[in-house]
FIVEXLUM-338131 format. One line per field, with one value per residue (C-alpha): residue number from 1; residue in three letters; x, y, z. Coordinates in steps of 0.1 Angstrom, whole numbers. Example, Ala and Ser with C-alpha at 12.3 -4.5 7.8 and 13.67 -1.06 7.14 Angstrom:
! residues 2
pos	c(1, 2)
code	c(ala, ser)
x	c(123, 137)
y	c(-45, -11)
z	c(78, 71)
END
This chain:
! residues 360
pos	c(1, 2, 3, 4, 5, 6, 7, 8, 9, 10, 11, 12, 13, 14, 15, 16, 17, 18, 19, 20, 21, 22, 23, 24, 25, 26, 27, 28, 29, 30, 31, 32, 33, 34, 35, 36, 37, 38, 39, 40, 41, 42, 43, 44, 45, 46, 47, 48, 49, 50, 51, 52, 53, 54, 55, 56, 57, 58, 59, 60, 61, 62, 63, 64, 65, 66, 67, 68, 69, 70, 71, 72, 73, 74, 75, 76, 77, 78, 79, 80, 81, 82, 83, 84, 85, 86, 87, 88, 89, 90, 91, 92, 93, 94, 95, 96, 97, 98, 99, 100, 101, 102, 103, 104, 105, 106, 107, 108, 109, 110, 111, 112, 113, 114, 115, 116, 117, 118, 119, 120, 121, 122, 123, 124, 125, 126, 127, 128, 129, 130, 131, 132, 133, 134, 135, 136, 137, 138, 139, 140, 141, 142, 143, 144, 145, 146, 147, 148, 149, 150, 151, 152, 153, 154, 155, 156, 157, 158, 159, 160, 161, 162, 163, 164, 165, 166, 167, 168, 169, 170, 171, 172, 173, 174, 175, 176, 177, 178, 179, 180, 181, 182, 183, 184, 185, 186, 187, 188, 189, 190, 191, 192, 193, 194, 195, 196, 197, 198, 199, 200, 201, 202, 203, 204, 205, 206, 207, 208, 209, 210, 211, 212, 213, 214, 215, 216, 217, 218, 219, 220, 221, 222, 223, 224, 225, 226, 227, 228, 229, 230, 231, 232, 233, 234, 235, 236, 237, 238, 239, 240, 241, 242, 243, 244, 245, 246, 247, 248, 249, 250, 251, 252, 253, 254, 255, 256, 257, 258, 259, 260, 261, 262, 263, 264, 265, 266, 267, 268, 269, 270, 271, 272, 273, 274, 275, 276, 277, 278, 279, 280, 281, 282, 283, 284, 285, 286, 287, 288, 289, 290, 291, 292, 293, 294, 295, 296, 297, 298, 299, 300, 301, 302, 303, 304, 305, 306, 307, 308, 309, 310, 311, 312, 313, 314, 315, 316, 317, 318, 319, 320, 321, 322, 323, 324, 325, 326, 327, 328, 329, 330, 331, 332, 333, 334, 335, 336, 337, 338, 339, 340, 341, 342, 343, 344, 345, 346, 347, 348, 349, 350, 351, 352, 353, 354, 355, 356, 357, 358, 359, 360)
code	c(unk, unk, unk, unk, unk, unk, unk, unk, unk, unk, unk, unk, unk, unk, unk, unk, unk, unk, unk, unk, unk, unk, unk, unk, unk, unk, unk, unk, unk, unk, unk, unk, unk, unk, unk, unk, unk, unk, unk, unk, unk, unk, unk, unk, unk, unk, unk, unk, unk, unk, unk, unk, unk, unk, unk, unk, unk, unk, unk, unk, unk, unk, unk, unk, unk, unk, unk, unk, unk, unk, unk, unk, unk, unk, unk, unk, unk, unk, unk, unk, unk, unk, unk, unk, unk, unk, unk, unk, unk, unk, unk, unk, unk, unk, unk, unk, unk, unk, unk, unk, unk, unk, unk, unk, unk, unk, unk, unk, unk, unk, unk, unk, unk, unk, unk, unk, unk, unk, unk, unk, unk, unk, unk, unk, unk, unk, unk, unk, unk, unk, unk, unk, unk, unk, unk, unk, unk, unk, unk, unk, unk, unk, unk, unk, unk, unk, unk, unk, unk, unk, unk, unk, unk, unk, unk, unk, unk, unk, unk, unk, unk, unk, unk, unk, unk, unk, unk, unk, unk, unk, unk, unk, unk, unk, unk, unk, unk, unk, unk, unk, unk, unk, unk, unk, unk, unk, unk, unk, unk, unk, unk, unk, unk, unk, unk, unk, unk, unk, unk, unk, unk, unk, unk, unk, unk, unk, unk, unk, unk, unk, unk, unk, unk, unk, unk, unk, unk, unk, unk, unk, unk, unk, unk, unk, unk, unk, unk, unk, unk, unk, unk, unk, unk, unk, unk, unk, unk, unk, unk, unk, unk, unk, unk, unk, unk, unk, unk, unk, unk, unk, unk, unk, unk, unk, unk, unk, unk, unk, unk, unk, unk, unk, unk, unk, unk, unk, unk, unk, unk, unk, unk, unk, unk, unk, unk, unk, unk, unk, unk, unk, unk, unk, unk, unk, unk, unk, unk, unk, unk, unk, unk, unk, unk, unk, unk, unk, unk, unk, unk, unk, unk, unk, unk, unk, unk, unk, unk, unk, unk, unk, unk, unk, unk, unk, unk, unk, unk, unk, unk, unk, unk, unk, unk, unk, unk, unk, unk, unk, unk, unk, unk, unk, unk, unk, unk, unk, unk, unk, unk, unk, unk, unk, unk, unk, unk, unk, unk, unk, unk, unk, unk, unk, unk, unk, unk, unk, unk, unk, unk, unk)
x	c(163, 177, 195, 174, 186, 178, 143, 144, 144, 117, 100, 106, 112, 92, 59, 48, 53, 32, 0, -1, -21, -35, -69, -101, -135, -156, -134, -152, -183, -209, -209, -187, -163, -128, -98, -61, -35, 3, 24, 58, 61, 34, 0, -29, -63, -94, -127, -160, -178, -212, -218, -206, -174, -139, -112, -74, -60, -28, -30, -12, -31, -20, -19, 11, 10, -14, -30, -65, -76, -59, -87, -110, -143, -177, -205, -187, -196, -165, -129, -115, -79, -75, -46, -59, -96, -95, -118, -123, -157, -153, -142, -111, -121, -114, -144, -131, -101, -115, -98, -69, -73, -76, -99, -133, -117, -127, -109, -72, -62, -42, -58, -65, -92, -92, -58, -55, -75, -60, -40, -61, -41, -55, -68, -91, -105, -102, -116, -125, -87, -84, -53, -32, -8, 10, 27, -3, 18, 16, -2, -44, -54, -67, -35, -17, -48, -47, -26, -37, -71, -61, -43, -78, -99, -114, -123, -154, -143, -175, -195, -173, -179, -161, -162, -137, -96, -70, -42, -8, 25, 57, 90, 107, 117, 83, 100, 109, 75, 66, 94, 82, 49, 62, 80, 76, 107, 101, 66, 75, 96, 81, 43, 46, 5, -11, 7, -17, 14, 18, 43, 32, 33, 45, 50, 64, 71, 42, 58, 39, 43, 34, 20, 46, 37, 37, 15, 16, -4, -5, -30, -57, -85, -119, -129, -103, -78, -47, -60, -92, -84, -115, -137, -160, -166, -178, -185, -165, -158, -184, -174, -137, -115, -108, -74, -80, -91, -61, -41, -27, -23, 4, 8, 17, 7, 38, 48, 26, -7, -9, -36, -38, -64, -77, -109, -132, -118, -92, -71, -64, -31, -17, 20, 22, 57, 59, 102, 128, 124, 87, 55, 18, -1, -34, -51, -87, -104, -132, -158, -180, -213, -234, -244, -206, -193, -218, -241, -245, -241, -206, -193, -171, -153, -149, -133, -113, -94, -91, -74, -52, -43, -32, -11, 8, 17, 31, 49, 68, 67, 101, 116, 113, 125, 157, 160, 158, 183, 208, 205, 219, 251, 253, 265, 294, 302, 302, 272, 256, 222, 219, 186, 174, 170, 137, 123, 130, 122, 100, 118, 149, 124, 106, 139, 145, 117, 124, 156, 143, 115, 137, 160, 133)
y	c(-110, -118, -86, -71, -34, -40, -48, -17, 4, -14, -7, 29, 36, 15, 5, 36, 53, 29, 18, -17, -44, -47, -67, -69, -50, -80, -86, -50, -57, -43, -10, -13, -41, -36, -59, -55, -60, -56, -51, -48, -37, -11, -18, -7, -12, -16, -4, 1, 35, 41, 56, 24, 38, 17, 38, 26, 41, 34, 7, 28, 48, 84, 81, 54, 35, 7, -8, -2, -31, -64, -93, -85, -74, -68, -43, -23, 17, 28, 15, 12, 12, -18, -3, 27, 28, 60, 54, 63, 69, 49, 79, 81, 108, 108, 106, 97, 94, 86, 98, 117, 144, 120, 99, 105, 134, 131, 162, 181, 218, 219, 186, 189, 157, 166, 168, 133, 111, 80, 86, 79, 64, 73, 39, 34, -2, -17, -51, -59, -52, -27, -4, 20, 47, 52, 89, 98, 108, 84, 92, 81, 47, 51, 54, 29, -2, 13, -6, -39, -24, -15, -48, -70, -47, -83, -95, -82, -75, -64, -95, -112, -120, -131, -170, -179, -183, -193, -183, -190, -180, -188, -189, -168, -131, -116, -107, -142, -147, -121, -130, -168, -159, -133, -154, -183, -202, -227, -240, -269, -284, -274, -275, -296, -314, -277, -290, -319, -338, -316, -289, -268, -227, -197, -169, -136, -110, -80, -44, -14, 12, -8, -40, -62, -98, -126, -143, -174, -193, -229, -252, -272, -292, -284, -296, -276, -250, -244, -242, -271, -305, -318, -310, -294, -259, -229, -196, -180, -143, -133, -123, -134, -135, -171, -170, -160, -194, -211, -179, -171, -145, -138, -101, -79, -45, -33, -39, -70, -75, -105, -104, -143, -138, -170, -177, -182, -165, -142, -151, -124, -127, -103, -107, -91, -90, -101, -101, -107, -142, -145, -137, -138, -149, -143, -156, -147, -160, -143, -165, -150, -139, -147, -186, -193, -180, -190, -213, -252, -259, -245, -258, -285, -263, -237, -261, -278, -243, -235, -272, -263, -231, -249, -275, -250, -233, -270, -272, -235, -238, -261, -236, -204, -218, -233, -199, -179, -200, -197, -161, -159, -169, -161, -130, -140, -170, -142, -156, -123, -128, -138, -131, -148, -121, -144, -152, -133, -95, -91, -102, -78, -51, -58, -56, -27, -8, -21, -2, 28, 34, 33, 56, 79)
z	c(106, 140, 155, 181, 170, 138, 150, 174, 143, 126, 155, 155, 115, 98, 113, 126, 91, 73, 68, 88, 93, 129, 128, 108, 114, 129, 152, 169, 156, 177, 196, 231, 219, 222, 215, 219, 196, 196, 162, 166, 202, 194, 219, 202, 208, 184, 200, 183, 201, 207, 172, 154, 146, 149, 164, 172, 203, 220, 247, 273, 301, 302, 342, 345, 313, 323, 293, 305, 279, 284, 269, 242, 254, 248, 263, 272, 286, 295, 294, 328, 337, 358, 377, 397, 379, 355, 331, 293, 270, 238, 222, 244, 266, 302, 321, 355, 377, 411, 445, 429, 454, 482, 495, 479, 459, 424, 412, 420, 413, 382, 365, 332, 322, 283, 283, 294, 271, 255, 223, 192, 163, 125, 112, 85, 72, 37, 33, 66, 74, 100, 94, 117, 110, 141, 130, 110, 82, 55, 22, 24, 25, -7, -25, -1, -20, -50, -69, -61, -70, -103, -108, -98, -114, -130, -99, -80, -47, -36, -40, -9, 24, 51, 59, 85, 90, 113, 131, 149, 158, 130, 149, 123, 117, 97, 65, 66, 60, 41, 14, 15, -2, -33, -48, -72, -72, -49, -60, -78, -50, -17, -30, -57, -52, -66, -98, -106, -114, -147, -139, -168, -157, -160, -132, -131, -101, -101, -83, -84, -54, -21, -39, -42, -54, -79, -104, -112, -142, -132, -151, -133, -136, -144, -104, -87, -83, -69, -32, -33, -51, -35, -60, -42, -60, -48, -70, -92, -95, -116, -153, -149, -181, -191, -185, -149, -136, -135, -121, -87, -74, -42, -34, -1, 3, 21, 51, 65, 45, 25, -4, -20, -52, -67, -91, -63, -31, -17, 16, 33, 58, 86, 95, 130, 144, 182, 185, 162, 156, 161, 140, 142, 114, 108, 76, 68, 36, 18, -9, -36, -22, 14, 8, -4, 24, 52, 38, 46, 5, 4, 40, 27, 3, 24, 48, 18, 8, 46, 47, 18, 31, 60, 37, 22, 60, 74, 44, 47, 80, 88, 59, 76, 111, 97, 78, 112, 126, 95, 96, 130, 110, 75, 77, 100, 75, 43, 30, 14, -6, -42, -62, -93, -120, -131, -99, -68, -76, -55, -25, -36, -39, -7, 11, -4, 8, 41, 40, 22, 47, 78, 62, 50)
END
């Protein structure tokens, strides 16, 4: 959590063998955007080409390892390497590298232009969730989701649409963060108000391949769930089980995607590492169906679960900063961890695939 080697080979071990989290599709709408993003040390870039599709490329000009895209951008025809002006199609050809052979000298003996495009990264996109597989070696998408497919198969996932999030910076390792959402434990102490002042639930750690998660059943009242007490509702998931209203749902597809599933919207988070000891978080929340998630009928309760979302961050927030800190230290004071056998599987298993990947 705080050793800078130990993040060296995350950088190196695990993120470029998985399938991570590294923005979401709208973000690149429309044809010649282009936004960067770094994930643990790794610059990437999103761009959406001419023929609307989104391809990842590596932020790093093959000329002297400019990143030729520094701001997110629009319109654009070409990406141009602000340092000595090569510029790119948005397919990540090379389509010009002016005065290389001199002054006014467009061309050299020897150069090889399709040798020296920009390095295209394999990403697909899964609920407006743009993915990257730096080594282009993990197994399809497909199999990465489908778990957590299989588990919602209740819930619709194609009625929803996107309808607005947040984001910030936590100053705490990511698994830190990761491991603060998958488990249960510390619900009826830390977010004690999603209770309704009757602490009556069950919840239960959910593992199956790279969905690693908790659910939680947690009864509430007929005007709210466990996100929006302000009784403001917005639609349901059409044709859910009964028992399904009251659940939550708190998963991560392995490494750094968050998937929240309630009744009557998903939040999506990203857990982008920046160093050691600090982490980019990204949450995106999704309501059933166009006027729910854009419509002047629903705004207040989208803005009440994007408020409640928000609660639950201020109050894990101070958590995960005096974590990082005590983690500098533990392990010189012989402080190993200790699980709970009926709460915290999910965390042991996440760590272990942390582990397991690197050593892969």
């Amino acid at each position: 959590y705080t050793d800078p080697d130990f993040y060296r080979l995350e950088q190196t071990d695990l993120f470029p063998r998985r399938w991570v989290a590294i923005g979401l599709a709208n973000d690149v709408a429309t044809p010649g955007d282009a936004k960067p993003v770094t994930v643990a040390g790794w610059p990437l870039v999103m761009v959406r080409g001419r023929d609307n599709a989104l391809r990842v490329f590596l932020n790093i000009c093959p000329h002297r390892g400019m990143s030729p895209v520094t701001e997110p951008c629009s319109g654009l025809a070409t990406i141009r390497c602000p340092w000595h002006s090569w510029s790119f199609d948005l397919e990540g050809k090379l389509v010009a590298q002016p005065n290389i052979g001199g002054v006014g000298v467009n061309k050299a003996d020897g150069f090889d232009r399709e040798a020296l495009g920009l390095r295209q990264v394999r990403a697909e996109v899964w609920m407006n969730t743009v993915f990257a597989n730096i080594d282009g070696k993990a197994p399809p998408l497909e199999e990465h989701v489908a778990p957590l497919l299989g588990h919602f198969a209740a819930y619709d996932f194609s009625t929803l649409r996107h309808g607005g999030g947040y984001e910030m910076e936590v100053p705490a390792n990511w698994k830190l963060c990761v491991e603060g959402g998958i488990e249960d434990y510390h619900l009826p102490w830390i977010h004690s108000h999603i209770f309704n002042g009757k602490p009556n639930w069950w919840g239960r750690a959910v593992i199956d391949g790279a969905m690693i998660g908790t659910e939680s059943c947690i009864p509430q009242p007929e005007d709210s769930n466990l996100i929006n007490h302000r009784g403001a509702r917005l639609p349901l998931f059409p044709n859910l089980p009964a028992e399904a209203r009251d659940m939550g749902n708190f998963m991560c597809l392995f490494p750094n995607l968050g998937v929240s599933v309630l009744n009557d919207h998903i939040a999506v988070t990203q857990f982008q590492p920046l160093a050691a000891d600090r982490t980019f978080y990204r949450k995106d929340c999704y309501f059933v169906g166009d006027e729910a998630a854009a419509g002047a009928e629903h705004a207040d309760a989208r803005a009440a679960v994007l408020e409640g979302w928000k609660t639950i961050n201020a109050q894990d927030g101070p958590l995960v900063a005096v974590l990082q800190k005590n983690h500098a230290v533990r392990d010189e004071a012989g402080i190993a961890n200790r699980f709970t056998p009926s709460w915290e599987g999910a965390v042991q298993r996440f760590q272990q695939m942390v582990v397991e990947t690197i050593a892969a």
